[in-house]
VEXDREN-2710 file (C-alpha; in Angstrom, 1 decimal):
% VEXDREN-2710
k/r/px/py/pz
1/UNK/193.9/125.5/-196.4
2/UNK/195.6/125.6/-199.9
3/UNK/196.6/122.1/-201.9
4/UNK/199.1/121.5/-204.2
5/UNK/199.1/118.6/-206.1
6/UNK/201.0/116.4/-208.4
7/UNK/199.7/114.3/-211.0
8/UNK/202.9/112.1/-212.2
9/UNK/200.7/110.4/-214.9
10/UNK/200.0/113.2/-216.5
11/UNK/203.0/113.8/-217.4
12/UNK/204.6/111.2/-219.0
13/UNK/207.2/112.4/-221.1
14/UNK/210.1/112.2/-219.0
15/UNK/209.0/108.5/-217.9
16/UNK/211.3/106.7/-220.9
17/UNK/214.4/107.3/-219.1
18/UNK/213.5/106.1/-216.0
19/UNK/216.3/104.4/-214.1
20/UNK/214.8/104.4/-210.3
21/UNK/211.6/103.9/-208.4
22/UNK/213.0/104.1/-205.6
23/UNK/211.4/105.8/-202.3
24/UNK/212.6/109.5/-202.4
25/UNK/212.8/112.9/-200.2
26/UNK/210.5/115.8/-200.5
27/UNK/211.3/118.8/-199.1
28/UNK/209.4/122.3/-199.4
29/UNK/210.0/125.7/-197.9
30/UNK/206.7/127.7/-199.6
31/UNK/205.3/131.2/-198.6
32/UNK/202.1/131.9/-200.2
33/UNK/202.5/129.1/-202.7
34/UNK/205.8/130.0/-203.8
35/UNK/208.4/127.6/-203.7
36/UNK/212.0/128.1/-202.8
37/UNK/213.6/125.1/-203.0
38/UNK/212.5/122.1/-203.6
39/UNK/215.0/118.7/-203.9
40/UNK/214.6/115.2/-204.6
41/UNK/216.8/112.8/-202.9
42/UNK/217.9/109.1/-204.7
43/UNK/216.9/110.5/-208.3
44/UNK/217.9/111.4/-211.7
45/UNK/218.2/114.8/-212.8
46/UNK/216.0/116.9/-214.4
47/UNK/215.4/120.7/-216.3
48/UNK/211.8/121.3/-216.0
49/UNK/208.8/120.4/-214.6
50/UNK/205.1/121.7/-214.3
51/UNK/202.3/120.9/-211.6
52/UNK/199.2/122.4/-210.8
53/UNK/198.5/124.4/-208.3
54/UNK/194.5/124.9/-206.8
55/UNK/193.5/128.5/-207.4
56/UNK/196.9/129.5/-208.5
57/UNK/196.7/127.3/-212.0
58/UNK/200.1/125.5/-213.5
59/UNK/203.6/126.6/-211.7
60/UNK/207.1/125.4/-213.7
61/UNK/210.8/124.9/-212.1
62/UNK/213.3/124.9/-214.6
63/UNK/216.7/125.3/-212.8
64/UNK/218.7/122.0/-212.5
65/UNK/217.2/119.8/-209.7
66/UNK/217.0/116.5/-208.4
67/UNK/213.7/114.6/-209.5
68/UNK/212.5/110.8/-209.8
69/UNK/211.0/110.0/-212.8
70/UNK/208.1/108.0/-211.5
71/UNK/206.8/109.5/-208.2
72/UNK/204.0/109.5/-206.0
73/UNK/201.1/112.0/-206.6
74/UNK/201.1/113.8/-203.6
75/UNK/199.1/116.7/-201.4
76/UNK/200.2/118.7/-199.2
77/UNK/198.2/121.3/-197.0
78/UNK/199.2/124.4/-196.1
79/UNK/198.0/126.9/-193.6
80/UNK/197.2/130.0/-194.8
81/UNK/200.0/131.6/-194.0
82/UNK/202.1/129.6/-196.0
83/UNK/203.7/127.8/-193.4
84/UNK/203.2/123.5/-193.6
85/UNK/201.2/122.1/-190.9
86/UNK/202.8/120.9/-187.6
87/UNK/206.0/122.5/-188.9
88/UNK/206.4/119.5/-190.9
89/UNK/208.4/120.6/-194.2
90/UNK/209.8/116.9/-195.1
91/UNK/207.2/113.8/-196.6
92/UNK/208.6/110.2/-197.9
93/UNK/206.6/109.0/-200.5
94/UNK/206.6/105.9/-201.5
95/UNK/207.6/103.7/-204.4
96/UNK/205.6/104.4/-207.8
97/UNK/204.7/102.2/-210.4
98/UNK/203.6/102.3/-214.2
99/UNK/202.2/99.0/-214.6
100/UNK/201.3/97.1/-218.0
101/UNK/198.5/94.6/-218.4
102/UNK/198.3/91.9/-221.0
103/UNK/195.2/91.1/-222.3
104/UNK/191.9/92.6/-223.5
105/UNK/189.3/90.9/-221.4
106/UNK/187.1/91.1/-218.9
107/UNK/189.3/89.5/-216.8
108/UNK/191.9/92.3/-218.1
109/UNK/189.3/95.0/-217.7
110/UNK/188.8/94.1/-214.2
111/UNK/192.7/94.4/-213.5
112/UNK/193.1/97.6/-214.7
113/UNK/190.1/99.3/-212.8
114/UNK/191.5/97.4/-209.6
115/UNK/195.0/98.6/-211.0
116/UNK/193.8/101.8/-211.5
117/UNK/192.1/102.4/-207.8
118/UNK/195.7/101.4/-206.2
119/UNK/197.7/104.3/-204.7
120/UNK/201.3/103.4/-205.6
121/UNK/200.1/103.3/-209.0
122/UNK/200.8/105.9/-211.6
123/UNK/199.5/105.2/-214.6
124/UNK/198.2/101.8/-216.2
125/UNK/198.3/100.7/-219.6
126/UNK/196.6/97.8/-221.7
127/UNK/197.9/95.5/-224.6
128/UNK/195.8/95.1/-226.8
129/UNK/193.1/95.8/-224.3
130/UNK/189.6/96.6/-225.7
131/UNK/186.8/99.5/-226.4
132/UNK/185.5/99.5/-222.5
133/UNK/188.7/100.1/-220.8
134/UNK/189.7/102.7/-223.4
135/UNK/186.1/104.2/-223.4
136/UNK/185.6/104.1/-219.0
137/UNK/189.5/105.3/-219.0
138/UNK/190.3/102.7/-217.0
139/UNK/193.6/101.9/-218.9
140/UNK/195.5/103.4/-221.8
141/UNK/195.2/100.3/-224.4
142/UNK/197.9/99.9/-227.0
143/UNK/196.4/97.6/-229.7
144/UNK/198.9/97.7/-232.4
145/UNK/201.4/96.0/-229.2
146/UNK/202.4/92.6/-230.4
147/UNK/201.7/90.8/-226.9
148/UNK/203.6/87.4/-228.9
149/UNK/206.6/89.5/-229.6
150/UNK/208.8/90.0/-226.6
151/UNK/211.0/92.2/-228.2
152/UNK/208.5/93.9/-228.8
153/UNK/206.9/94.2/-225.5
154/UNK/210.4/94.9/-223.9
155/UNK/210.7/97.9/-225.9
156/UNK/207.2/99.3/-224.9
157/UNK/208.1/98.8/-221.5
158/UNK/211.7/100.5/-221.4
159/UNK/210.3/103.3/-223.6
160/UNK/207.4/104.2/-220.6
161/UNK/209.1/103.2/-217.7
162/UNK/206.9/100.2/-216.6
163/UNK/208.3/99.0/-213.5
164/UNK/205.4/96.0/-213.6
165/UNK/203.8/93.9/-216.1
166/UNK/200.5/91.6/-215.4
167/UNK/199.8/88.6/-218.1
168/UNK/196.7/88.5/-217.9
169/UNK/195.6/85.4/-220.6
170/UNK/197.0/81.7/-220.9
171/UNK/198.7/81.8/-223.9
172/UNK/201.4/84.5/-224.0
173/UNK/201.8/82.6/-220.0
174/UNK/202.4/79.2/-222.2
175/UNK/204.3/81.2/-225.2
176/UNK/206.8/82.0/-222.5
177/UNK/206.3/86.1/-222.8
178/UNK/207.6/85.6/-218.9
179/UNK/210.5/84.4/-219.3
180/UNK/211.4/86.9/-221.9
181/UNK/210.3/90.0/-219.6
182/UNK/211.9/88.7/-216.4
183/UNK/215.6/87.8/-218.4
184/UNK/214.9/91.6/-219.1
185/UNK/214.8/92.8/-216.2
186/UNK/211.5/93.6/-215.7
187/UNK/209.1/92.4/-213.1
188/UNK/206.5/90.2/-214.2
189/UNK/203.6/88.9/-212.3
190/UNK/202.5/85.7/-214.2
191/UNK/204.4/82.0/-214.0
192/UNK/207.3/81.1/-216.7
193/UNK/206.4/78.8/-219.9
194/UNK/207.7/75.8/-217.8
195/UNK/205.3/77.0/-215.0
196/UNK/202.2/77.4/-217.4
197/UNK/202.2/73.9/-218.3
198/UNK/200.5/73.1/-214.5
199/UNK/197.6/74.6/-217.1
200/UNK/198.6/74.2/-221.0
201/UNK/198.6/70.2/-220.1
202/UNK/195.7/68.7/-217.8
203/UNK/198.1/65.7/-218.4
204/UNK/201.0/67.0/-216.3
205/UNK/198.5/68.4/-213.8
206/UNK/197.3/64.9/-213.2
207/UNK/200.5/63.5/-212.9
208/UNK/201.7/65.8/-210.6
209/UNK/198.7/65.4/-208.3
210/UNK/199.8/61.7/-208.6
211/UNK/203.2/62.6/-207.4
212/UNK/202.7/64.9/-204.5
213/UNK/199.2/63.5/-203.3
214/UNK/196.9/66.1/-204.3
215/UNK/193.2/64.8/-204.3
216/UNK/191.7/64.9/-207.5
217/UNK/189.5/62.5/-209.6
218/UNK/190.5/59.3/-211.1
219/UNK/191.7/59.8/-214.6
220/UNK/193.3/57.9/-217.8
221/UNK/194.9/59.5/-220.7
222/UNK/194.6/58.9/-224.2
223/UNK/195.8/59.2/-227.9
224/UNK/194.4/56.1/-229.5
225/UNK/190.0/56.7/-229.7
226/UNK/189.6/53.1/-229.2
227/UNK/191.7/52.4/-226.3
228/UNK/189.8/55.9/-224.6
229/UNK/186.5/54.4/-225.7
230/UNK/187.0/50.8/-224.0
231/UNK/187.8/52.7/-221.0
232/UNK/184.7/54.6/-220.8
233/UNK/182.7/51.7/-221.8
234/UNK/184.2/50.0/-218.4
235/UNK/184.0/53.3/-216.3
236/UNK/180.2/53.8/-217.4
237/UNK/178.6/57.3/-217.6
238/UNK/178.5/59.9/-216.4
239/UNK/182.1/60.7/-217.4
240/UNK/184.0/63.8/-218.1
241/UNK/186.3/64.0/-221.6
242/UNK/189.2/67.0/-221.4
243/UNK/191.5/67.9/-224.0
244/UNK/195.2/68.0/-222.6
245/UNK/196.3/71.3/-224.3
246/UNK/194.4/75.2/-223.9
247/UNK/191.4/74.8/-226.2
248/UNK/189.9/78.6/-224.6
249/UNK/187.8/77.2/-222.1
250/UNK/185.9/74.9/-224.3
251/UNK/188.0/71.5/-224.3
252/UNK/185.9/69.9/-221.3
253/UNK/182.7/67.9/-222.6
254/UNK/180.6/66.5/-218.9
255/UNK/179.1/63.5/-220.8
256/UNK/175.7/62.5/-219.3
257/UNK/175.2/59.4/-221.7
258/UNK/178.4/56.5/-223.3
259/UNK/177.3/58.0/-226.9
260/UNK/178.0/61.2/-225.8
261/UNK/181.3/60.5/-224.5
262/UNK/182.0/58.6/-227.8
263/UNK/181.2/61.6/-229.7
264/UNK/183.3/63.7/-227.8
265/UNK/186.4/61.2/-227.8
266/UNK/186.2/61.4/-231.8
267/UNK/185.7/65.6/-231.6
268/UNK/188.9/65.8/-230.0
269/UNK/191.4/62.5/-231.5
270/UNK/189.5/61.7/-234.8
271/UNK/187.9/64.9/-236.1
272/UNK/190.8/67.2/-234.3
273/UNK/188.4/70.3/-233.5
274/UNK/190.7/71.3/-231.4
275/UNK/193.7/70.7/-233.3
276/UNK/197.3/69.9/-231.3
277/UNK/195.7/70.9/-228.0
278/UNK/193.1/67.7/-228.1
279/UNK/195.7/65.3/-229.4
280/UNK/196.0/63.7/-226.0
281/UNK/192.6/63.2/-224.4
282/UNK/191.9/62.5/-220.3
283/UNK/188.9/60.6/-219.5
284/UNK/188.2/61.4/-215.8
285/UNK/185.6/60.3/-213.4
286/UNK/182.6/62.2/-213.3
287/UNK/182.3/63.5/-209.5
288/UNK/179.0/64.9/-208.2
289/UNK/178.7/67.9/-205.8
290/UNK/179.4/72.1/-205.8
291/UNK/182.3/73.5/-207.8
292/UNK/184.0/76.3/-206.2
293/UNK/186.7/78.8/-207.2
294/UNK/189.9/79.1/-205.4
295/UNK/192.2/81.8/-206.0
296/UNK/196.1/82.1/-204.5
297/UNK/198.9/84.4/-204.8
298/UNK/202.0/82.5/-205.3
299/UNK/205.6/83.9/-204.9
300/UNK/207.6/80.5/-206.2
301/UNK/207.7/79.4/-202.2
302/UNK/204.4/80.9/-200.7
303/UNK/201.5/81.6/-201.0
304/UNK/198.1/83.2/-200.0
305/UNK/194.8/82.8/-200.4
306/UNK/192.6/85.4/-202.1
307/UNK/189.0/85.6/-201.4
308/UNK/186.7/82.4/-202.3
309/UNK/184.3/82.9/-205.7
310/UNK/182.2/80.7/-207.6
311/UNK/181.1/80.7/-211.1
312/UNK/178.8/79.0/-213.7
313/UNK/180.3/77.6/-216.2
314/UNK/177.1/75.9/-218.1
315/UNK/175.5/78.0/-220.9
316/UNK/172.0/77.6/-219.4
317/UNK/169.7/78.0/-216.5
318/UNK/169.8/75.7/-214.0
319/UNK/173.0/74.5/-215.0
320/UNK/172.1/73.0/-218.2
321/UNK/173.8/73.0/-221.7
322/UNK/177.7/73.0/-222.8
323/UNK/180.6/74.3/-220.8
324/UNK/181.3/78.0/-221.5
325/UNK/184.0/80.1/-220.3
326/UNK/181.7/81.1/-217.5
327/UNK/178.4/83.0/-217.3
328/UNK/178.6/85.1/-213.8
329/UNK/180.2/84.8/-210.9
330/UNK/180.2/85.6/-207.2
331/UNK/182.0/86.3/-204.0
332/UNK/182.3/85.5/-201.4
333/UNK/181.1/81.3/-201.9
334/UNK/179.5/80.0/-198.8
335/UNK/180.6/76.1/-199.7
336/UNK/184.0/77.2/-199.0
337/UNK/183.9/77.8/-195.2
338/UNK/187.0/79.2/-193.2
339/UNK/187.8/75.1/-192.4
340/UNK/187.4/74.8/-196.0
341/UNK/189.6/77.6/-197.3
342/UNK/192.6/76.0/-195.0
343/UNK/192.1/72.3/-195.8
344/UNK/192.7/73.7/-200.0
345/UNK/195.7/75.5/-198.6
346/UNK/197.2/72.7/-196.7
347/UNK/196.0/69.7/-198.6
348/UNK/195.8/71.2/-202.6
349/UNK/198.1/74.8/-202.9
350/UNK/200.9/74.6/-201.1
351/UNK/201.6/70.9/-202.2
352/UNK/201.5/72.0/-205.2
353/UNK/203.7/75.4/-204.7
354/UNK/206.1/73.1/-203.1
355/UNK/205.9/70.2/-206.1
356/UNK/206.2/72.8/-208.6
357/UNK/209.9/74.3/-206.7
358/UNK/210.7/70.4/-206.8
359/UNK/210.5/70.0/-210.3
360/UNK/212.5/72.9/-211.0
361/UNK/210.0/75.4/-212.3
362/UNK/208.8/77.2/-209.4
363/UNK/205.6/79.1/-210.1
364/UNK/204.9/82.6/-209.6
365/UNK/201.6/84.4/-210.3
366/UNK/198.4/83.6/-209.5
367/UNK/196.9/79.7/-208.8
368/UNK/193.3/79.8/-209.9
369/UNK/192.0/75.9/-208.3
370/UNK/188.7/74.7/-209.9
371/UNK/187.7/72.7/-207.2
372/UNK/184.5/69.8/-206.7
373/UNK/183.2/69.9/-202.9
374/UNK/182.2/66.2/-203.0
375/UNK/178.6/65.6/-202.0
376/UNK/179.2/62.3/-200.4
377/UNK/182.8/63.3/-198.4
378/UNK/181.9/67.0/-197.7
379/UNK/185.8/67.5/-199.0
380/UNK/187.5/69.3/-201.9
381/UNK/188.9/67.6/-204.7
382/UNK/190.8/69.8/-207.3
383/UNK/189.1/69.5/-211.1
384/UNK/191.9/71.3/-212.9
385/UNK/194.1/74.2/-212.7
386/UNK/194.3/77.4/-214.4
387/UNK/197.6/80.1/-214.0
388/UNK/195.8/83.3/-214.0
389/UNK/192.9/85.1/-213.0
390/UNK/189.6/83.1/-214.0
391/UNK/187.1/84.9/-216.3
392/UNK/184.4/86.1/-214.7
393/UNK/185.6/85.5/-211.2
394/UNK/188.1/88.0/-211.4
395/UNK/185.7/90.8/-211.8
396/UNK/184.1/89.9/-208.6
397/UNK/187.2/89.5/-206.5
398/UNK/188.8/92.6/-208.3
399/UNK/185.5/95.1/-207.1
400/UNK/185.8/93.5/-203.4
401/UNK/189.9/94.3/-203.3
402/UNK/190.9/96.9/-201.1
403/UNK/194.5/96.4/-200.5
404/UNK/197.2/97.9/-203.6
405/UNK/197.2/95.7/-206.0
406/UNK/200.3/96.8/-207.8
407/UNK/202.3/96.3/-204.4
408/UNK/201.2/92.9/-203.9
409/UNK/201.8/91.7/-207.0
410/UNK/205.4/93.0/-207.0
411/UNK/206.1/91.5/-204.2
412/UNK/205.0/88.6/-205.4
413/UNK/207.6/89.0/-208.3
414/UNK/210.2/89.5/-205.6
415/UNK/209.6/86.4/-203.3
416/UNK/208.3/88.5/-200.5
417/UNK/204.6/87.3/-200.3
418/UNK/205.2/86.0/-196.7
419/UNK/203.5/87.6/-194.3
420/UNK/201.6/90.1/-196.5
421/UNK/197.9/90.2/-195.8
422/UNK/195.0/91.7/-198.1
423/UNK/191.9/93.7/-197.0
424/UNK/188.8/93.0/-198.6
425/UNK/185.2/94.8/-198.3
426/UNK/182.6/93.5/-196.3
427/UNK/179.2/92.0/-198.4
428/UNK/179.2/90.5/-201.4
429/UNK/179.6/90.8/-205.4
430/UNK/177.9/89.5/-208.4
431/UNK/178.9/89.1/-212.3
432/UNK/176.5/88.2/-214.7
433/UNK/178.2/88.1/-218.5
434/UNK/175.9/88.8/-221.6
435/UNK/177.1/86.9/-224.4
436/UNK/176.3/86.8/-227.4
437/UNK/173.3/84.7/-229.2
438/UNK/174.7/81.2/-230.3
439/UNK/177.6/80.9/-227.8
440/UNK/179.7/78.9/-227.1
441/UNK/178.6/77.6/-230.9
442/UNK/178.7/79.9/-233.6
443/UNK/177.7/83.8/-233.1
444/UNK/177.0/86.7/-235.2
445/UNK/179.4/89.7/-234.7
446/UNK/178.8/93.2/-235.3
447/UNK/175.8/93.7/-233.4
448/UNK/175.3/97.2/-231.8
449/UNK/174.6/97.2/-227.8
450/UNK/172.5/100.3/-226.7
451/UNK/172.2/102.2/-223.1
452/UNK/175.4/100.8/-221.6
453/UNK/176.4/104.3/-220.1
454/UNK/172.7/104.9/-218.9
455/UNK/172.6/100.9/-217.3
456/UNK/175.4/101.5/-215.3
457/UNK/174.1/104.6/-213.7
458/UNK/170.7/102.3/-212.5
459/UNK/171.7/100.8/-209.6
460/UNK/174.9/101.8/-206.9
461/UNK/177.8/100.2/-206.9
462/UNK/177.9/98.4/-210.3
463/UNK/180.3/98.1/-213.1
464/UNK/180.5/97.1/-216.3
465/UNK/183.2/95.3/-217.4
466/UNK/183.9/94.7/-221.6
467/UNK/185.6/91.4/-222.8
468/UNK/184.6/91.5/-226.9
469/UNK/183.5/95.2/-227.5
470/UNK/184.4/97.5/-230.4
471/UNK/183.3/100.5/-231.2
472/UNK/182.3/101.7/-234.9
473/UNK/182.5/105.7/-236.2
474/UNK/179.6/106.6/-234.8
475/UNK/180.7/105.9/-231.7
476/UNK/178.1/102.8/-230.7
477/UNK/179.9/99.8/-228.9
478/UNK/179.6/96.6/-231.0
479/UNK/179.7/93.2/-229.5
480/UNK/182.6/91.3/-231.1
481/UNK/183.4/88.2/-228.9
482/UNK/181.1/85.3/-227.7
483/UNK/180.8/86.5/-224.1
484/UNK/181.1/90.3/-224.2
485/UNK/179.8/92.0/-220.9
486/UNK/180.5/91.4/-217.3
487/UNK/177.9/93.4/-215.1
488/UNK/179.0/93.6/-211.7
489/UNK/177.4/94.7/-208.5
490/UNK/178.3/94.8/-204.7
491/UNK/175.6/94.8/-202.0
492/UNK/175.6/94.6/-198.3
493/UNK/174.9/90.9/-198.8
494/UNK/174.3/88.2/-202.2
495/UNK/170.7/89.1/-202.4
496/UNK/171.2/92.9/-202.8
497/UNK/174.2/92.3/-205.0
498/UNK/172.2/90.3/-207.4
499/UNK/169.1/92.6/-207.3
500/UNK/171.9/95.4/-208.7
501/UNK/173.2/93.3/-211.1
502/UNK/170.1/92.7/-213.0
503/UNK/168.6/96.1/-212.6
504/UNK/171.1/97.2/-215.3
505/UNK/171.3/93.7/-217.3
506/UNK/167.8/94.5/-218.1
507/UNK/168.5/97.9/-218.8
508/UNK/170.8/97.4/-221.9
509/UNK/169.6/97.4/-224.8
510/UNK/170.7/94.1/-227.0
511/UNK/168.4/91.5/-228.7
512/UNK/171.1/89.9/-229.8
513/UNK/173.0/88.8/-226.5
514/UNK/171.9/86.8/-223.3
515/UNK/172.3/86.0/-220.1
516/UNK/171.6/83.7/-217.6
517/UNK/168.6/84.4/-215.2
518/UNK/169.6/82.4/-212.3
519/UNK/173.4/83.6/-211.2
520/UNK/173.7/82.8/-207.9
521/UNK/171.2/80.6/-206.9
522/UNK/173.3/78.1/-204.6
523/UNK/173.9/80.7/-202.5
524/UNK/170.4/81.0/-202.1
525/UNK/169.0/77.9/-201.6
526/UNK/166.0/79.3/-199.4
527/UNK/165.1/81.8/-201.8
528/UNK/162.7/82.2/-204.6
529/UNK/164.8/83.5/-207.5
530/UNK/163.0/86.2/-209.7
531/UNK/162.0/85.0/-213.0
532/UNK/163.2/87.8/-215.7
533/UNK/162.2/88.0/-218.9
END
């Protein structure tokens, strides 16, 4: 059998004049590789193209014919003789996508490998991205891309032909980078500005809960310290302190203690460490019992439900210490059962989905629920939302997706999420994140990490993911952010998963990071976890 293939990302200069993606005609008439005619129905015209050829090497057309600019890589076999199997000499191939991902995560890592791995996906690229997806080529990263200027980010995206763009963090989400793209034309997975509130303001979340009767914990909010005081004083601890605005994951302070809740009630009104974003405080009722992850696709009418995850979001073993970000992950979370998974549709998603339409800013992109399983009512209660893919959870559910994600996604953009259903792989996944010494406080930066190519070729089935990597001239990846890996494993079950996971975290070589030793242990509550040192 011979095999010609054709690699449209690799050949991406004729992709800035791209006018159609639409699904096109292939037909060949070849005798011993040689082609006679080939024609490309519902495209633009072309003068020349190459493709490679197995055994026969790189084969150009130059008359006038009709081509897409962004197609499918294809294969076809052919018999020896020249003649395409079963007589067959027409193929339909399917729409193509270039796809652009804001962000330079791990969250944005993750996307791109997953983005990447999809079929109807041509070629991927990365704003401002970071050293890890440049270095594992899971993403062409364009850090000189302003992601807060949308003029500037239309033009990137005309130039290459980018049929679909993925927001990755809150704040171009907030800075209302949606709005811009979509008013241009161009299909963009992520909710508008108005949308993004349901996250840049814990204060509009609560109302809204209040409105459409979505369980959550009883709250007050707060400008004036003493008035938020008096309250917590009456409510007693333990108590939880937010600040209203984005304050990168670390504006939630769980006080155990009154003084404690003082202190953090001055941080935020009095002292301002998080500037406009902790001018309004909520003072919220502690609630005791297993957080969970809850992740939905939302198409500004439906919606469905990814996979279930859980994270940690305290710094230290045991779940002790500050609030972080998160510090590993995993999937899938046996709190949320299949009864479980439906009650958050029914009772917290699709309320909210249909609350949002009400008050005229329908939300499309991606619901990320941080959700309480209440120890004494076995039932969810949502803590807070986010409007994009949670960091480190993403990794997890992004190495367990086996359905396109580029398709999905744009048919999300275009309403048309009912009745689409994703495929998943069986088992489980882990994330634990190394972070730097000092974090969530202060951290030194700079610091070289050693053996990351060698770690990742330990254990099967495991991927590193970078969220605050450089690299210097010599070529050594430098840890620049607080949390700055994401190692990720899959196993036939959690156990196996784990055991991966810190096979390789042990294996890199970086005094000055850390990581949590006891990642999943709710999900194994009859297990002796492994002390590591």
């Amino acid at each position: 059998m011979a095999s010609i293939a054709y690699n449209a990302g690799a050949s991406l200069d004729f992709l800035n004049k791209r006018t159609t993606i639409k699904p096109f005609l292939v037909n060949l008439s070849c005798v011993a590789g040689n082609y006679s005619s080939v024609s490309f129905a519902t495209a633009q015209r072309w003068n020349s193209i190459q493709w490679p050829i197995r055994g026969v090497g790189v084969r150009s057309l130059s008359k006038s014919h009709s081509l897409p600019r962004v197609f499918k890589c294809f294969s076809v076999s052919l018999e020896q003789s020249g003649a395409i199997n079963k007589g067959d000499k027409d193929g339909i191939f399917e729409e193509r996508v270039i796809v652009l991902v804001i962000g330079g995560g791990g969250r944005e890592h993750a996307l791109c490998y997953a983005l990447q791995r999809s079929p109807s996906c041509d070629a991927v690229f990365c704003a401002p991205g970071n050293a890890g997806i440049a270095a594992q080529g899971n993403a062409t990263c364009i850090p000189d891309l302003d992601i807060f200027d949308s003029s500037a980010v239309i033009s990137f995206c005309r130039t290459w032909g980018v049929g679909l763009v993925v927001v990755g963090p809150e704040a171009p989400l907030v800075a209302g980078l949606v709005n811009d793209l979509v008013n241009a034309g161009i299909p963009t997975f992520g909710p508008s500005s108005e949308a993004a509130v349901l996250e840049g303001s814990k204060d509009f979340m609560k109302k809204l809960c209040d409105k459409y009767g979505i369980p959550t914990a009883k709250y007050q909010t707060f400008t004036d310290p003493h008035a938020a005081k008096q309250y917590i004083q009456e409510q007693g601890a333990p108590i939880v302190i937010k600040a209203d605005g984005l304050a990168a994951g670390k504006g939630v302070v769980v006080a155990m203690t009154l003084e404690e809740a003082y202190e953090a009630v001055d941080s935020m009104l009095v002292k301002g460490v998080f500037g406009s974003a902790g001018c309004r405080v909520i003072v919220e009722e502690f609630l005791e019992g297993e957080e969970a992850s809850f992740f939905a696709l939302v198409d500004g009418e439906n919606a469905i439900p990814l996979e279930s995850a859980q994270d940690h979001k305290r710094v230290g073993d045991g779940d002790t210490g500050p609030n972080t970000g998160g510090m590993g992950a995993y999937s899938p979370a046996p709190v949320l059962t299949e009864e479980l998974k439906s009650l958050v549709m029914s009772s917290i998603i699709i309320p909210t989905v249909k609350g949002m339409s009400a008050e005229g800013c329908k939300f499309i992109g991606v619901l990320y629920a941080g959700l309480m399983i209440e120890k004494k009512s076995g039932l969810p209660k949502l803590i807070e939302y986010n409007v994009r893919f949670g960091d480190p959870e993403c990794q997890v559910l992004m190495v367990r997706l086996e359905s396109d994600l580029a398709q999905v996604l744009l048919a999300a953009c275009r309403g048309e999420l009912s009745g689409v259903s994703l495929s998943w792989s069986p088992g489980s996944a882990m994330v634990v994140v190394l972070a730097s010494q000092g974090y969530p406080g202060t951290y030194e930066k700079g610091t070289v990490i050693r053996n990351l190519e060698e770690a990742e070729l330990i254990a099967p089935s495991v991927k590193i993911f970078h969220a605050g990597t450089t690299i210097d001239s010599d070529g050594n990846f430098l840890a620049v952010g607080g949390r700055v890996l994401g190692v990720t494993a899959m196993g036939k079950d959690i156990e196996e998963a784990r055991e991966r996971a810190y096979q390789v975290v042990e294996c890199i070589n970086w005094p000055e990071g850390f990581y949590r030793r006891d990642i999943g242990w709710r999900s194994l509550p009859h297990k002796q976890l492994t002390t590591r040192i």
